[in-house]
C-alpha positions in Angstrom: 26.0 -21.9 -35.6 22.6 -22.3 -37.5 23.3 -25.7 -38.6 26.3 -28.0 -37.6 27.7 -30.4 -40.8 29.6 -30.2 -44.0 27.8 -28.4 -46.9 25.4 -26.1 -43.9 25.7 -22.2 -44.7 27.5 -21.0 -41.6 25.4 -18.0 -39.6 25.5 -16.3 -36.3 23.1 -18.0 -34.1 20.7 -15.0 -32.7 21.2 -13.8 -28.8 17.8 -14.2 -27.2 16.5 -10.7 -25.2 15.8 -11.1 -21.6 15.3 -7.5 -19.6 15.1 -7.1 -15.8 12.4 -5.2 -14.2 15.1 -2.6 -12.8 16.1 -1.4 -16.1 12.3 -0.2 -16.8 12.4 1.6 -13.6 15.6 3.3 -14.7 14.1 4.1 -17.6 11.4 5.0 -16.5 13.1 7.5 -13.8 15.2 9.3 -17.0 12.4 9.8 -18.7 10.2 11.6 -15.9 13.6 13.2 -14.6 16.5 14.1 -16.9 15.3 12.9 -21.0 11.6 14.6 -21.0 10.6 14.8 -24.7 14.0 14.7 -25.7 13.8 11.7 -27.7 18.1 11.2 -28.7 19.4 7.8 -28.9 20.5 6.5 -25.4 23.4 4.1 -25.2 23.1 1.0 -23.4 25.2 -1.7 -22.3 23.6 -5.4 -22.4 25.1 -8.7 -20.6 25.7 -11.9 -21.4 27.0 -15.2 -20.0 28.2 -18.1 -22.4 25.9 -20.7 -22.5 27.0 -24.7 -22.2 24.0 -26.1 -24.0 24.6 -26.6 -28.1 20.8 -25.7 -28.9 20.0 -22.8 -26.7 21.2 -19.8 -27.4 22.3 -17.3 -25.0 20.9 -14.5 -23.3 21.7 -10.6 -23.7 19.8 -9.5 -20.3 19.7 -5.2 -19.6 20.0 -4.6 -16.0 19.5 -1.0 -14.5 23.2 -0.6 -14.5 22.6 -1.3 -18.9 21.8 2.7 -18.7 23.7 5.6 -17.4 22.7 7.2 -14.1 20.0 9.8 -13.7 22.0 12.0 -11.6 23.5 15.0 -13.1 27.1 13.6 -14.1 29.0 13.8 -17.1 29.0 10.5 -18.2 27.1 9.6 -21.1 28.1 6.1 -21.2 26.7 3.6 -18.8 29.3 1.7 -16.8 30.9 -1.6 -18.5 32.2 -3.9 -15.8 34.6 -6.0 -18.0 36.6 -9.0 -16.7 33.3 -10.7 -15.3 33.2 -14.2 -17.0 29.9 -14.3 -16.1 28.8 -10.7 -17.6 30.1 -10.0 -20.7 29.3 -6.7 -22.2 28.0 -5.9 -25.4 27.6 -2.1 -26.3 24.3 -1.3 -27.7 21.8 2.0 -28.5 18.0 2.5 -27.6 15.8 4.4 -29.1 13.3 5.9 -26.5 9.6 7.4 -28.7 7.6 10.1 -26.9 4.2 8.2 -28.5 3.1 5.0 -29.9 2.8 6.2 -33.3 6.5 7.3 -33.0 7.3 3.7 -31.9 5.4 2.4 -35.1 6.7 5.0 -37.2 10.5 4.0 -36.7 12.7 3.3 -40.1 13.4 -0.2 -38.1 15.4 -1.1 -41.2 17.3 2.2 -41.4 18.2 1.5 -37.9 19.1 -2.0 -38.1 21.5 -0.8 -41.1 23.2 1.8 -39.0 24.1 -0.4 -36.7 25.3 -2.8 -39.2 27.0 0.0 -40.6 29.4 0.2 -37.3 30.2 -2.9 -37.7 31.6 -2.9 -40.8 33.5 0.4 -39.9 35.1 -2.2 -36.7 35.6 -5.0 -39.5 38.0 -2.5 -41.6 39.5 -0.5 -39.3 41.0 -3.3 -37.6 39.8 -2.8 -34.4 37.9 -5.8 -34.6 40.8 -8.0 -34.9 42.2 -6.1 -31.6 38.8 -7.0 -30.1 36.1 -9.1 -31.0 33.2 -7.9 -28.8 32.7 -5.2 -31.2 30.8 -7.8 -33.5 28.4 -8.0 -31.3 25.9 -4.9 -30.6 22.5 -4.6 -29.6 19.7 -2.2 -30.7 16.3 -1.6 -28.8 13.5 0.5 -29.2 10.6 1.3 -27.0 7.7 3.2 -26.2 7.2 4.1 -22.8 3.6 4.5 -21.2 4.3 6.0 -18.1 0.5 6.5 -17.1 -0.5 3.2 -17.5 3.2 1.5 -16.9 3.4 -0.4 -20.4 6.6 -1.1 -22.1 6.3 -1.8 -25.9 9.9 -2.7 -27.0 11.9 -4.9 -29.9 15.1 -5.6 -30.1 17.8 -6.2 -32.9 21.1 -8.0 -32.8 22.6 -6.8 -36.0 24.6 -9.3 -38.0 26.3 -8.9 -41.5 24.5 -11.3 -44.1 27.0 -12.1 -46.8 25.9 -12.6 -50.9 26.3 -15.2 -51.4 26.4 -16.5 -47.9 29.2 -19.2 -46.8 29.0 -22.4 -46.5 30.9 -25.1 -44.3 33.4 -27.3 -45.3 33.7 -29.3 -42.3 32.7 -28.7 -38.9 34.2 -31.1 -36.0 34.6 -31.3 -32.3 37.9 -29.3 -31.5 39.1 -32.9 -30.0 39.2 -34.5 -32.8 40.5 -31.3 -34.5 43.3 -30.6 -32.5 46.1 -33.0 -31.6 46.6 -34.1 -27.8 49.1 -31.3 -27.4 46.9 -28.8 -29.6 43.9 -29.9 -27.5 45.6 -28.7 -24.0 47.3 -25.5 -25.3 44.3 -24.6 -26.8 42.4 -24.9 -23.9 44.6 -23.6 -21.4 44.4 -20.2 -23.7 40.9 -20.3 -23.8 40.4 -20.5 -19.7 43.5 -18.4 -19.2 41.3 -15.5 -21.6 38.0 -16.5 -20.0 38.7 -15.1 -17.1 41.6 -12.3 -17.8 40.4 -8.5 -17.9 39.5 -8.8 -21.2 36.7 -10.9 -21.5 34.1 -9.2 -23.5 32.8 -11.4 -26.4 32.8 -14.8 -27.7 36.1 -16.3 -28.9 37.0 -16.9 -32.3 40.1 -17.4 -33.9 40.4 -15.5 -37.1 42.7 -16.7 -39.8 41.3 -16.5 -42.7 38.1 -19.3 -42.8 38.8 -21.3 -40.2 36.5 -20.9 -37.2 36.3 -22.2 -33.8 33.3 -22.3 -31.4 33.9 -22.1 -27.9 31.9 -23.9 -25.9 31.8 -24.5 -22.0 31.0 -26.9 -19.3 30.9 -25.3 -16.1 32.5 -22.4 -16.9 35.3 -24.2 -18.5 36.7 -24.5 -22.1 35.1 -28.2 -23.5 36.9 -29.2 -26.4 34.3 -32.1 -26.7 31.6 -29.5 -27.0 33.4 -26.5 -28.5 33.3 -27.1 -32.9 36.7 -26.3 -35.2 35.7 -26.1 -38.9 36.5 -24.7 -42.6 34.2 -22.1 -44.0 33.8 -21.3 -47.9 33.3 -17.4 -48.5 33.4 -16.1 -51.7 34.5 -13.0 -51.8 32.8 -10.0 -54.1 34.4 -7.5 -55.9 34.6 -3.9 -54.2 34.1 -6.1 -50.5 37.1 -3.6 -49.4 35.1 -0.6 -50.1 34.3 0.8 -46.9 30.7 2.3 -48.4 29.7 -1.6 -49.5 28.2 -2.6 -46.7 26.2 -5.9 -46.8 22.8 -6.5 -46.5 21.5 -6.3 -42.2 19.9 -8.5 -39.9 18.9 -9.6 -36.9 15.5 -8.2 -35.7 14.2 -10.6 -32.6 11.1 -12.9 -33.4 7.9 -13.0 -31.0 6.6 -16.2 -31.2 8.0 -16.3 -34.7 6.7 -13.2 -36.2 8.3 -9.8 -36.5 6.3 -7.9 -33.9 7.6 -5.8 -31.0 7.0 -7.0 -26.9 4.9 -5.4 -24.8 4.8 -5.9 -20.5 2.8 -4.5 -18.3 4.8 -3.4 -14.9 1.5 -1.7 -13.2 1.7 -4.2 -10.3 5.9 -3.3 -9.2 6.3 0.5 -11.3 3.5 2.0 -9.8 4.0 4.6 -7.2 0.7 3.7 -5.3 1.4 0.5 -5.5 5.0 0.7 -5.2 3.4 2.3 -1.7 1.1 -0.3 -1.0 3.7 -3.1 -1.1 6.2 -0.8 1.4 3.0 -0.4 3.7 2.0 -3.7 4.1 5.9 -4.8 4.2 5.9 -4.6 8.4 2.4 -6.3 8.6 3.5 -9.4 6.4 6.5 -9.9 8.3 4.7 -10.0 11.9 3.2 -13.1 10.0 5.9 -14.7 9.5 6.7 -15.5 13.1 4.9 -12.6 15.5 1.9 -13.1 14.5 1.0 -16.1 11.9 -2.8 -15.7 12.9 -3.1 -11.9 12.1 -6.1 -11.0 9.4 -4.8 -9.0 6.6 -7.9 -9.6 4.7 -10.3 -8.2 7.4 -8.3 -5.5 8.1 -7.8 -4.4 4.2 -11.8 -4.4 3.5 -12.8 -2.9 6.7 -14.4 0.4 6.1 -13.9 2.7 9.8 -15.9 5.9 10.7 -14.4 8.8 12.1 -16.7 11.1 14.0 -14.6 13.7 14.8 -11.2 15.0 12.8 -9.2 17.1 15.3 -6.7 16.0 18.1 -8.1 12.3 18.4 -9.0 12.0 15.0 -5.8 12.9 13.3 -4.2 10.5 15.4 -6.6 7.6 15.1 -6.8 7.7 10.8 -3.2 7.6 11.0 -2.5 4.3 13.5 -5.4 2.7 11.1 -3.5 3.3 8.0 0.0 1.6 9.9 -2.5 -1.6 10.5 -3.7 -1.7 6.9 -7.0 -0.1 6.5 -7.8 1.3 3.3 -11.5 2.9 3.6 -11.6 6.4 6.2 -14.4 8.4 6.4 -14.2 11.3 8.7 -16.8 13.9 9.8 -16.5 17.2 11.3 -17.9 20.9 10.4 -14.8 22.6 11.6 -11.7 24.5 10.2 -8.2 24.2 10.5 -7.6 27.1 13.0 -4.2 28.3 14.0 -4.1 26.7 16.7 -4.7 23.2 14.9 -1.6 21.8 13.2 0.8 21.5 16.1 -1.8 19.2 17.7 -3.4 17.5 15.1 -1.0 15.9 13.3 -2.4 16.1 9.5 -2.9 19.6 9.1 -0.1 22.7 8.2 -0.3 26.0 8.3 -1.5 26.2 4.5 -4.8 24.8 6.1 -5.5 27.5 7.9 -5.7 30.7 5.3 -8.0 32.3 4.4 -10.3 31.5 7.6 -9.2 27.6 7.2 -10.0 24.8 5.2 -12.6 22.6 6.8 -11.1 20.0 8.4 -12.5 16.9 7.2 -11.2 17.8 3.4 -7.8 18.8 4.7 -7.5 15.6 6.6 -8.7 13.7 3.6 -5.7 15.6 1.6 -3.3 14.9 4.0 -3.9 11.2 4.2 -3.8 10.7 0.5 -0.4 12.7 0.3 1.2 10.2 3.3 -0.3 7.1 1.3 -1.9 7.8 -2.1 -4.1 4.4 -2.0 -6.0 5.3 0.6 -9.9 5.6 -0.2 -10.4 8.2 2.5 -13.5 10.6 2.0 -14.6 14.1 4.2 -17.7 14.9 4.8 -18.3 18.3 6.7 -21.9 18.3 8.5 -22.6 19.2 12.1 -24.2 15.9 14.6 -27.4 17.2 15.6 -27.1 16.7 19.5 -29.6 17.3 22.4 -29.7 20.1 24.4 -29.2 22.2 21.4 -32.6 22.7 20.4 -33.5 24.2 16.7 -36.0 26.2 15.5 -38.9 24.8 13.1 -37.2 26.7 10.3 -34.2 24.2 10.8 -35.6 20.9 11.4 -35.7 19.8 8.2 -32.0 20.6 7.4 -31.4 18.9 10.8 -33.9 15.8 10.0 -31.4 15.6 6.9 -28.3 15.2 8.7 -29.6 12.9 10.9 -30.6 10.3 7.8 -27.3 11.1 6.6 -25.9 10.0 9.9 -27.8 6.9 9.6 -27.0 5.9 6.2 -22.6 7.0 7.5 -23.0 4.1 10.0 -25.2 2.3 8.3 -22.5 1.6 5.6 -19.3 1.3 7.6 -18.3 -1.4 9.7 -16.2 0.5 12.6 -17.5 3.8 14.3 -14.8 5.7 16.0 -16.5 8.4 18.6 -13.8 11.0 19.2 -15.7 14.5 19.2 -15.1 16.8 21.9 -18.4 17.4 23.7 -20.3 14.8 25.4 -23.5 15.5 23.7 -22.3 15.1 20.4 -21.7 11.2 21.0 -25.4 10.7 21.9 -26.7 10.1 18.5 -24.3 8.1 17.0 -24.4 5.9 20.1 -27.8 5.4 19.4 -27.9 4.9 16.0 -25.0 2.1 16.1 -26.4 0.9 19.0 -29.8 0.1 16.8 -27.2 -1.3 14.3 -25.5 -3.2 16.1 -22.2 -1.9 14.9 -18.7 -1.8 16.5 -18.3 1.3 18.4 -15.3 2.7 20.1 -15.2 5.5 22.2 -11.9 8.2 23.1 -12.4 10.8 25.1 -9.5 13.2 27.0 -9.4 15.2 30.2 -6.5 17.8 30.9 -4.7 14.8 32.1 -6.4 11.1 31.8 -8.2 9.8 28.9 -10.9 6.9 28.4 -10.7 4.4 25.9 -13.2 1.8 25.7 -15.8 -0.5 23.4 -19.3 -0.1 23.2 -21.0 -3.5 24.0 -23.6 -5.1 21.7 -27.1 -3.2 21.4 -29.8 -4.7 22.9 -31.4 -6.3 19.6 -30.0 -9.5 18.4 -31.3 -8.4 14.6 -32.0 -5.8 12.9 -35.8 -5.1 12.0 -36.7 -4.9 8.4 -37.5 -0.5 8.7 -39.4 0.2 6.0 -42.1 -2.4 6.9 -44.8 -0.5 9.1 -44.0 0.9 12.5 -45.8 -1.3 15.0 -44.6 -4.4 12.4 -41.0 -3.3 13.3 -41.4 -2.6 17.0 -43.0 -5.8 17.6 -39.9 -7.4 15.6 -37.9 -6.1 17.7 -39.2 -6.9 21.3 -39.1 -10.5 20.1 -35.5 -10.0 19.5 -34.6 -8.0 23.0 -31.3 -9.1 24.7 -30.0 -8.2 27.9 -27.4 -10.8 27.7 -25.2 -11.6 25.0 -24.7 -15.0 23.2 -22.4 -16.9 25.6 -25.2 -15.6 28.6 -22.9 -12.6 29.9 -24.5 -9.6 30.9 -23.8 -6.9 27.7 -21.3 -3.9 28.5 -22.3 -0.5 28.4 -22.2 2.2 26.0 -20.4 5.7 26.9 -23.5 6.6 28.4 -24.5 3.7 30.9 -22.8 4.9 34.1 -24.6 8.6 33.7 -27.6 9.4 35.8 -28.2 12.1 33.5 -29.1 12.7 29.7 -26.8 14.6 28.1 -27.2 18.6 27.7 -25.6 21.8 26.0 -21.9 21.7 27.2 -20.8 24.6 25.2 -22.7 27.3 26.2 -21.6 29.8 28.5 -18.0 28.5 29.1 -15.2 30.6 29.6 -12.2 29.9 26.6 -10.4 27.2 28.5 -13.9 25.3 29.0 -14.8 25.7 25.1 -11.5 24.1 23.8 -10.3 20.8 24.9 -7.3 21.5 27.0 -5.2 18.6 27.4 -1.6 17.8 27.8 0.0 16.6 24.5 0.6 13.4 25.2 -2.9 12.5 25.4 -3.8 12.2 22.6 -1.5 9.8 20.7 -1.9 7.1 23.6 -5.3 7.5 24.0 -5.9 7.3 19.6 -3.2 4.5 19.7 -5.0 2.4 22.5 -8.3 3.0 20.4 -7.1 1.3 17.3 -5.1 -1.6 19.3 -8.4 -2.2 20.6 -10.4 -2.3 17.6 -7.8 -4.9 15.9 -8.5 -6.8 19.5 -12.2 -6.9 18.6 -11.9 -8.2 14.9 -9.4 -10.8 15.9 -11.6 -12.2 18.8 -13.7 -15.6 17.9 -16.5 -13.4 19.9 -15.6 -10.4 17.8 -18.1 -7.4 19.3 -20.4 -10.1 21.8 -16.6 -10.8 23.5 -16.2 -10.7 27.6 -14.7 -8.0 29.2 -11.3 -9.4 30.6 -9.7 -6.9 33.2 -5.5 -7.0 33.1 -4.3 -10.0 35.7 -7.6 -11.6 35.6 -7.6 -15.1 35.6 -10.6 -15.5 33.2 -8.9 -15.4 29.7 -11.4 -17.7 27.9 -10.3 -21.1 26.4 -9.6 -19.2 22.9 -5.8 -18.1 21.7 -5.4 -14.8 22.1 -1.9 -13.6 20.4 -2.3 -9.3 21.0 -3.6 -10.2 24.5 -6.6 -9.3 26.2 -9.8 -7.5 25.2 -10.7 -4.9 27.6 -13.8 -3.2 28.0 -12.2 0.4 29.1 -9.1 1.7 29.3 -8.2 4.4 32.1 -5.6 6.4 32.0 -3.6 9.1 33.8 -0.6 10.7 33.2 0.2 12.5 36.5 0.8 9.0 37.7 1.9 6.8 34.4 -0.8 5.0 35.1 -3.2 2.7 33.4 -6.4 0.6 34.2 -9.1 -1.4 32.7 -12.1 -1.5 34.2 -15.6 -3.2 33.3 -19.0 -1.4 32.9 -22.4 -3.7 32.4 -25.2 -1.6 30.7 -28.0 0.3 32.1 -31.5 -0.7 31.9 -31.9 3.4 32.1 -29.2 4.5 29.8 -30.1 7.3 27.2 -28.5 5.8 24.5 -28.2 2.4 24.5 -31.3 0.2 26.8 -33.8 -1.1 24.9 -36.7 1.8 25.6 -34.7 4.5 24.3 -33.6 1.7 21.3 -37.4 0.9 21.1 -38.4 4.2 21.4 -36.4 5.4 18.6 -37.4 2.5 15.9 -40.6 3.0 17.0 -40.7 7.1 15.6 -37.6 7.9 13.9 -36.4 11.1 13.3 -39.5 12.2 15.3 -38.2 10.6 18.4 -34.5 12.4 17.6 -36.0 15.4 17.5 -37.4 15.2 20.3 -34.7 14.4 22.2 -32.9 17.5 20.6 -35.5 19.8 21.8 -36.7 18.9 25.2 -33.7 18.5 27.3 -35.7 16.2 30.2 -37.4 13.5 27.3 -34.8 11.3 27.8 -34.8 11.6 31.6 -38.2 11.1 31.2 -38.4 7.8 28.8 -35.6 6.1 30.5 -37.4 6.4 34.1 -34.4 8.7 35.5 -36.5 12.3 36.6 -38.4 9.4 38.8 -35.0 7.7 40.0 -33.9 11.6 40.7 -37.3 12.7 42.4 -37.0 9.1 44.8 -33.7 10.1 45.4 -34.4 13.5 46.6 -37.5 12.4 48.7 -35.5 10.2 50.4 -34.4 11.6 53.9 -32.5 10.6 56.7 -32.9 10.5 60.5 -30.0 12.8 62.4 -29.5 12.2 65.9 -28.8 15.9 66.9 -28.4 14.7 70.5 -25.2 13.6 70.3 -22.1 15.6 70.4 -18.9 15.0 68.4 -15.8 15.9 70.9 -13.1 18.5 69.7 -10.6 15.7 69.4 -12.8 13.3 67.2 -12.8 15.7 64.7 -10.1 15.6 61.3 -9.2 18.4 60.0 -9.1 18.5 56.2 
């Protein structure tokens, strides 16, 4: 009731729209999947509960179930559950527009009236007196924008508005209405009907002008709340005319204008977010109890650098994504060969026509396809390495690569190693050892693998390069470390335990020497132990400067540790299932990593690079090893040919 009193004009007070989120994704799902353009009305089915409170009106809410299925069924009607005193129905229609203008272009009155018109058609067939809830009806339109997940929408809740309208009476509580014995029959009914099978619209008691309101109280008939009054229609001539259909309406306000609704359902509709949300789903919950202390943040803005897109590769952009990293880069100048996709998990067979797409734009593909918000980029160059020596017709195209190189690193905050020849991981080691980046190496044999971090380099700071070279240098050698921050000695780079610079590993190899043969297994422990190791690093309170801690050492620092300790390397070998972690300092005389070659490098540049490329003893040479070598082979020993080794002394092997 609009008003409550004697001499008020009696009208239906409005239902007040409430949708749920699920009904736009059902919507949304027709659309794409059965409707297409086909813009026919769509029946729906709204829900309401009775609501106890005299001034509030209640709420028709559409649920997914308000529209029928999108599989292919017969049914054309959604589903009514009747008999739920919490859920009564109320049939309805929507009107679904292909465009906006369509939306605006609706004859919303037209509409409203054809609604109004079934109605009426209830009112004199008599069906109405069989059942009430076809007085009620709703009517919605919409507008759909599937791209950028906007629902524009209004609804109607036709009523019939009578000329001259009518007027009450008297209007009292149904208590004082009704006598004692009136009062508990009546309310029996009314509980008895509320929750029998056919509970489907509000009660009212029709003979002639006298009207009841039924209200509740805890889902209960309240005769203290529930209104019995005498209403005053006058009746026009031709009202039984089934073509004299009064005047419609019932068009929702927004804020007290006729306008339609709008909501934006980007954030839950999305697919690619709809992704994101399922992705992140296991990492929020090992927050809840596993791990309360885990970074979401760092790992979401980190930006990792894969050198490398084959066997390791494949492996290692995938663990990253199931830890939450959003920004991949990989590298590599191959193609997807034949041989590729049963061993290097994102490529298929399509990868490999037409000689093969290269692989770091086939990864790229594959990664967005298993989780469209990735922000994963390929870039297909070769790593200029030494040993492989160009001619003066290629430097400058080398030169190039190697800046590009530089500014790869330079912009990313992880550098994964995970090429297959040795020489390949000589520049980037340098150039992240000069950066002072995070580093992690994986490298396979047939059967055992090596995991492991690259320490620190040996520069505290990085020297302002584009100020002059001696400027720099100088700079630098003020700001030479062989220790790190909490005094321990740094640990080594890939290259600190060689007594050798790397050379040309390719050439003149049989086939089994030119592909990496490994057992299977490899290279998912070996890519999995890479990552685990990274998220080690950017949980530590030391982050890349942390100690080495070897498994059952007693030295665990005073610092919580939840994923356990950080390792230097990680040995493995599969012939015995077994596993080790070992420690490495650096090497005053690595090639990659001590400060000369570091020095050396920021010093010239790209002249000291190419160098290095061309001249497979320079690095020998700068890092004191060809003397270490030539001592070593100058040294000789004493043998004391006099004495004689009996038969039985000797071992047979």
């Amino acid at each position: 009731m609009a008003k409550e009193g004697s001499g008020s004009i009696l009208q239906f007070a409005p239902l007040q729209s409430s949708v749920d989120e699920g009904f736009w994704h059902r919507l949304s799902s027709l659309k794409l999947n059965k409707f297409g353009i086909d813009d026919s009305p769509i029946p729906i089915s709204g829900f309401y509960a009775p609501c106890s409170h005299p001034q509030v009106s209640n709420h028709l809410t559409l649920l997914a179930e308000s529209l029928l299925s999108d599989s292919n069924d017969e049914s054309t009607m959604p589903s009514v559950i009747r008999g739920n005193r919490n859920r009564c129905s109320v049939p309805g229609i929507l009107y679904n527009t292909n465009t906006m203008e369509g939306f605006h272009a609706l004859d919303k009155q037209g509409l409203l009236k054809a609604e109004a018109m079934k109605i009426w058609e209830e009112i004199h067939s008599g069906k109405a007196v069989e059942d009430c809830a076809v007085l009620s009806r709703v009517l919605l339109i919409s507008f759909a924008d599937l791209k950028k997940w906007n629902f524009h929408y209004w609804f109607a809740f036709p009523a019939l508005a009578l000329d001259p309208p009518a007027t009450l009476v008297d209007l009292r509580p149904a208590s004082q209405w009704f006598t004692l014995e009136e009062a508990e029959s009546v309310s029996t009914a009314c509980n008895e009907w509320r929750n029998s099978s056919v509970t489907a619209g509000i009660l009212r008691i029709w003979k002639l002008v006298n009207v009841m309101v039924k209200r509740e109280n805890r889902g209960f008939a309240d005769l203290n709340l529930s209104l019995v009054g005498e209403a005053l229609i006058t009746v026009q001539q031709g009202w039984r005319e089934q073509q004299c259909v009064p005047n419609a309406v019932g068009w929702e306000l927004n804020k007290g204008r006729k306008v339609p609704r709008c909501i934006n359902l980007a954030k839950s509709m999305d697919p690619t977010r709809l992704a994101i949300s399922a992705a992140d789903l296991n990492l929020k919950l090992m927050r809840w109890r596993a791990l309360p202390s885990l970074n979401l943040e760092i790992l979401f803005s980190l930006k990792c650098l894969l050198l490398g897109a084959g066997t390791l590769g494949c492996q290692v952009a995938r663990m990253l994504m199931a830890w939450g990293v959003r920004r991949i880069t990989l590298l590599d100048n191959g193609r997807v060969a034949m041989s590729n996709p049963l061993r290097q998990s994102l490529y298929t067979l399509d990868d490999c026509h037409n000689g093969g797409d290269f692989k770091a734009t086939a990864a790229v593909r594959s990664l967005q396809r298993i989780f469209p918000a990735v922000e994963a980029e390929g870039i297909v160059m070769a790593i200029p390495m030494p040993g492989h020596p160009v001619s003066s017709q290629e430097e400058k195209s080398v030169l190039e690569d190697c800046k590009r190189l530089n500014d790869l690193i330079d912009s990313h905050d992880v550098i994964f190693l995970l090429t297959d020849t040795r020489e390949s991981r000589w520049l980037p080691t340098l150039l992240c050892a000069n950066r002072n980046k995070i580093t992690i190496t994986a490298a396979l044999g047939f059967d055992s693998f090596l995991v492991m971090r690259h320490g620190p380099g040996p520069f505290n700071s990085i020297p302002n390069l584009k100020a002059e070279m001696e400027d720099s240098l100088a700079a630098g050698m003020d700001n030479l470390v062989l220790t790190n921050t909490d005094g321990q000695h740094r640990l080594g780079c890939y290259f600190c335990n060689d007594v050798v610079a790397p050379t040309d590993s390719t050439s003149n190899r049989m086939l089994d020497q030119q592909c990496t043969v490994t057992r299977p297994g490899l290279a998912p422990i070996a890519s999995a132990l890479a990552v685990e190791l990274l998220v080690g690093i950017l949980h530590h309170p030391n982050g890349i400067f942390a100690e080495a801690e070897i498994a059952n050492s007693s030295s665990g620092g005073n610092f919580e540790l939840p994923l356990g300790i950080l390792p230097h390397q990680i040995r493995g070998s599969l012939p015995h299932f077994q596993q080790m972690t070992l420690l490495g300092h650096s090497s005053n005389s690595c090639t990659a990593c001590c400060s000369t070659v570091v020095s050396e490098y920021r010093k010239r540049g790209m002249q000291f690079i190419l160098q290095a490329i061309n001249h497979p003893t320079y690095l020998e040479d700068v890092t004191g090893l060809t003397e270490l070598m030539r001592s070593a082979n100058s040294f000789q020993l004493d043998w004391d040919d006099d004495i004689e080794v009996a038969d039985d002394e000797c071992v047979e092997l």
